[in-house]
C-alpha positions as CSV (number, residue, x, y, z in Angstrom):
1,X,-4.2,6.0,5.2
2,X,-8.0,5.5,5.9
3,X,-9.0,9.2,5.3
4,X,-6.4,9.7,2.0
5,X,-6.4,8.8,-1.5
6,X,-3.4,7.4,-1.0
7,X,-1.6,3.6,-1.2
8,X,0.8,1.3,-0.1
9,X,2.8,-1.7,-1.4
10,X,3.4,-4.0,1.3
11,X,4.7,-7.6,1.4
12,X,0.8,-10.1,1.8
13,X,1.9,-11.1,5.3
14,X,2.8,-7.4,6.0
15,X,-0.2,-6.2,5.0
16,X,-2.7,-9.3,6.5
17,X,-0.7,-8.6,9.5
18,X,-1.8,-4.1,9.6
19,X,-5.3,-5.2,8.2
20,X,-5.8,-7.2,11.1
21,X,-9.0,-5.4,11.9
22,X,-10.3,-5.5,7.8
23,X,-10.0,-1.9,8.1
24,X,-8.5,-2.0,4.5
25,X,-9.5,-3.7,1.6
26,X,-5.7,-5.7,0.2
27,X,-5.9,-6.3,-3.2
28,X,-2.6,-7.9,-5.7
29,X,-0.6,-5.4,-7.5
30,X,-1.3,-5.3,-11.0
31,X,2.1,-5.7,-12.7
32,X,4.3,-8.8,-11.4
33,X,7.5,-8.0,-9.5
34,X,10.9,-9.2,-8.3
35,X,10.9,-11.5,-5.3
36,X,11.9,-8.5,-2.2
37,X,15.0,-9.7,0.2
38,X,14.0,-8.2,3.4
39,X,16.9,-7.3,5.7
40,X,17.0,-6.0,8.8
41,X,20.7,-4.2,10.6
42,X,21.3,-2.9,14.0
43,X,24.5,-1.6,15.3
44,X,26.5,-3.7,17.3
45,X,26.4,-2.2,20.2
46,X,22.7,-3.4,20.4
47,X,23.4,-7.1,19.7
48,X,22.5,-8.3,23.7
49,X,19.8,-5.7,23.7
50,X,16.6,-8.1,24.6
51,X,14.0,-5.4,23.8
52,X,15.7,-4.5,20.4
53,X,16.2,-8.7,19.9
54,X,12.4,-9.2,20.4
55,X,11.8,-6.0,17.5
56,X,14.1,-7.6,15.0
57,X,12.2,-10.7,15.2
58,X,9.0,-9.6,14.6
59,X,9.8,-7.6,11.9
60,X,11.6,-10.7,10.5
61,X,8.7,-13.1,11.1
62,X,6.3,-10.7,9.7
63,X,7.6,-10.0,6.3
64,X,9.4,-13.3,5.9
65,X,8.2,-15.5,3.2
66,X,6.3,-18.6,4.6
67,X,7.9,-21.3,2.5
């Protein structure tokens, strides 16, 4: 992204959590949108997988809404 023109719409946590080094200047969207229900699916075969358990919970923790 640093060395395009172009952007990205990310969830504020998401993108506090990439911008981690203030690489990248965040800055609100400037229409309002719908509230975004983040899911995350695996196949079963990969339910006991502790690796892939660790992944989905990070992802879940990053873009989770704090309240």
């Amino acid at each position: 992204m640093r060395r395009t023109d172009l952007t990205v719409t990310l969830p504020l946590r998401a993108a506090e959590w990439f911008n981690q080094g203030g690489g990248f200047e965040i800055r609100p969207l400037p229409v309002a949108l719908p509230p975004l229900c983040v899911t995350v699916h695996w196949h079963p075969r990969f339910e006991r997988d502790p690796g892939l358990a660790w992944l989905r919970d990070r992802v879940v923790e990053t873009l989770a809404d704090p309240d």
